[in-house]
C-alpha positions in Angstrom: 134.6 81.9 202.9 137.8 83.5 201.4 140.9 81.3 201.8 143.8 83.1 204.2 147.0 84.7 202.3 150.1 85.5 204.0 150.8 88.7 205.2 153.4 91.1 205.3 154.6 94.3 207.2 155.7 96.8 204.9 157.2 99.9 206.6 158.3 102.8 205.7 161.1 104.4 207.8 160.7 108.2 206.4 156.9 107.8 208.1 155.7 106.3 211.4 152.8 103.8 209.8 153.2 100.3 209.6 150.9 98.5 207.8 149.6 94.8 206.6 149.5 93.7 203.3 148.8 90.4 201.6 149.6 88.5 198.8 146.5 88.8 197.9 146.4 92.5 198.0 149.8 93.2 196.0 148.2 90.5 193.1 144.9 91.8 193.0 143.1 88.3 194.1 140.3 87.8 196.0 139.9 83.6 195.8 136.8 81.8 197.4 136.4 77.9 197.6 134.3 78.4 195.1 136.9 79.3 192.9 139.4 76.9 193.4 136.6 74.3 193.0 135.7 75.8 189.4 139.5 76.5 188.5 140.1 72.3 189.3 136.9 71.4 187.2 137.9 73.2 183.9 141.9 71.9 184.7 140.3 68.2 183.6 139.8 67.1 180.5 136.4 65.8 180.3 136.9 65.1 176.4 139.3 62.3 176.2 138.1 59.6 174.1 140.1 56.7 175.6 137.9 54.3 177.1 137.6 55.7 180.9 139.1 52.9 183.7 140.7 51.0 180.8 144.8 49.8 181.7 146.4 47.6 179.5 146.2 43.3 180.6 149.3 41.9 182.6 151.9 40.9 180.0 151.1 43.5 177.1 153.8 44.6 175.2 156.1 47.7 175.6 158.3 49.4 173.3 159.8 53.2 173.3 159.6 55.1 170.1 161.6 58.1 168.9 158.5 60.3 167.4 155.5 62.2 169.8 152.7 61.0 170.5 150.6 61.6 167.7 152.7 60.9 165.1 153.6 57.6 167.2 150.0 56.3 167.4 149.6 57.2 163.4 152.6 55.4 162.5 151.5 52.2 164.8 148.1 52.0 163.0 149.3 52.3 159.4 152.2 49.6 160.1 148.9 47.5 162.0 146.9 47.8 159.0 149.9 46.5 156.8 150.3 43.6 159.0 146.5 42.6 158.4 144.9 44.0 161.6 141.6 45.7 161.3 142.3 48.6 163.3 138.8 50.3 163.3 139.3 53.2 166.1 142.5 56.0 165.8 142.3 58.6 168.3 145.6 60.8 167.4 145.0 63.5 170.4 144.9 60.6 173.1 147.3 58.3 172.0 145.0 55.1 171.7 143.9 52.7 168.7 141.9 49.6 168.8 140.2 46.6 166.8 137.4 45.3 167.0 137.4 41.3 168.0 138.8 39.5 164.9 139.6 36.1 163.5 143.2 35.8 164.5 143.6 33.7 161.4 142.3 35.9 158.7 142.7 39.0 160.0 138.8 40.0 159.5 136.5 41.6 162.1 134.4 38.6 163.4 130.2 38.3 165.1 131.4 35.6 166.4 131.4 35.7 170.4 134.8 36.2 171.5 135.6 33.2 173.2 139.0 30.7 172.5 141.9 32.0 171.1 140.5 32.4 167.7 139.0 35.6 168.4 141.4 37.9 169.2 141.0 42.2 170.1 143.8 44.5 169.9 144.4 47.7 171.9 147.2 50.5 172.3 147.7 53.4 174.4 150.4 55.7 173.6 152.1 57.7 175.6 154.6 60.6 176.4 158.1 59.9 177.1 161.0 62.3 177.1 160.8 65.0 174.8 159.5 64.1 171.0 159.6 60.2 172.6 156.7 58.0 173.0 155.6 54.5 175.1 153.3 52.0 173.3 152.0 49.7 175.3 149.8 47.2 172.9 147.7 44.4 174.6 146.4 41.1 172.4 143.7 39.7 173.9 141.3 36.8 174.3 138.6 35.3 176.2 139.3 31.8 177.6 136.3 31.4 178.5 132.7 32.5 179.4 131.2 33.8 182.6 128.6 35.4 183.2 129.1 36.7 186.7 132.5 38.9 185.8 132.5 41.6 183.3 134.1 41.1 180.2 137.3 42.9 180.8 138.3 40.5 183.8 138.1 37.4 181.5 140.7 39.3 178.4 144.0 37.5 178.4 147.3 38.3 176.8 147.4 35.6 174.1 150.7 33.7 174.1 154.1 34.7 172.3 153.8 31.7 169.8 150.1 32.4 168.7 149.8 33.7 165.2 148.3 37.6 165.7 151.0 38.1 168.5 153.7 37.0 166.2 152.1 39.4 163.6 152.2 42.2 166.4 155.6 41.3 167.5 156.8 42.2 163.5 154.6 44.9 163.2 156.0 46.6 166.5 160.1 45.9 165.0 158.9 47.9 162.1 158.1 50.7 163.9 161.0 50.6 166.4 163.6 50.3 163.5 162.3 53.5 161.8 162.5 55.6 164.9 164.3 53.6 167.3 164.2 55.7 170.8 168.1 55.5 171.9 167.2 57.6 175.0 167.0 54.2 177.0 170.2 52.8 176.9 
C-alpha cells in the first residue's frame, strides 16, 4: 500500500502534452507503510538509561543552570559527593544521577529497609533548557511507611525542608547555581 503524494500538472506551452507528476516522482521516493513504520522505530531511542516511567515526586526541587546538559549533571554529582551524598549512578548522556537509599545522618549507603525518614534516596534528572542552559530537578525521598499492596514508588515522599539531607541538598544546589547562575530567567 504506497501512501498518496500530491500531484501536479506540469505543461509545457511550446508542446500540446500535459502531464501528472508527483512529489514523489520529482524526489525519487516511493514510501510504503512499511517504511514510515521502520523510519518511526529507528527515530527512538531505545538506549536511554534513565529508569523508563520514572518523573520526579510532587515537591522536588528545581533550579536552572547556565552549562548543558552534561556538563550540568557532572558538575551536580561532584558538588553531591562534596556534600556527603553517595551518588552511585552518573549517566552524563541522559542527564540523570542517583543514590542508592542512605542514612540521612551519615551520609553512608544503608541495608536497612527504607522506611522513616532516616533512610533517605536521592534522584536527578537534568534537562535541556535554552541554548547551553540546563533544568535540574532533584527529588529527596522517603518511605513513611510500608505497604505491601502499592509499589514502592507510590509510597516515596519529598522529605521536608528542615530535615538534615534536604538542608544538605539545598547548599549543595546554591553551589552549583552560584557558579553558573542561568540569568536567562529573569
Amino acid at each position: 500500500m504506497n501512501i498518496e503524494c500530491p500531484e501536479y500538472r506540469i505543461s509545457n506551452n511550446d508542446r500540446k502534452d500535459h502531464r501528472r507528476i508527483s512529489l514523489c516522482d520529482i524526489l525519487g521516493i516511493r514510501y510504503s507503510w512499511h517504511s514510515l513504520l521502520v523510519l518511526a522505530a529507528l527515530s527512538c531511542n531505545p538506549n536511554s538509561t534513565r529508569p523508563p516511567q520514572l518523573a520526579p515526586v510532587t515537591g522536588a526541587v528545581r533550579v536552572d543552570v547556565a552549562l548543558p546538559p552534561d556538563l550540568a549533571t557532572q558538575e551536580l554529582a561532584d558538588q553531591l559527593v562534596v556534600d556527603t551524598f553517595p551518588v552511585t549512578v552518573v549517566q552524563l548522556q541522559d542527564g540523570y544521577l542517583e543514590t542508592p537509599w542512605f542514612d540521612a545522618g551519615t551520609g553512608t549507603a544503608t541495608d536497612d529497609r527504607p522506611l522513616g525518614p532516616e533512610v533517605v534516596r536521592l534522584r536527578a534528572w537534568i534537562d535541556p533548557g535554552a541554548p547551553r542552559h540546563s533544568h535540574l530537578t532533584v527529588e529527596l525521598v522517603f518511605r513513611p511507611l510500608a505497604d505491601p499492596s502499592r509499589p514502592g514508588r507510590q509510597l516515596d515522599q519529598q522529605v521536608p525542608n528542615d530535615h538534615p539531607a534536604a538542608i544538605r541538598l539545598g547548599r549543595a544546589l546554591e553551589a552549583v547555581t552560584a557558579r553558573y547562575p542561568d540569568r536567562t530567567s529573569r
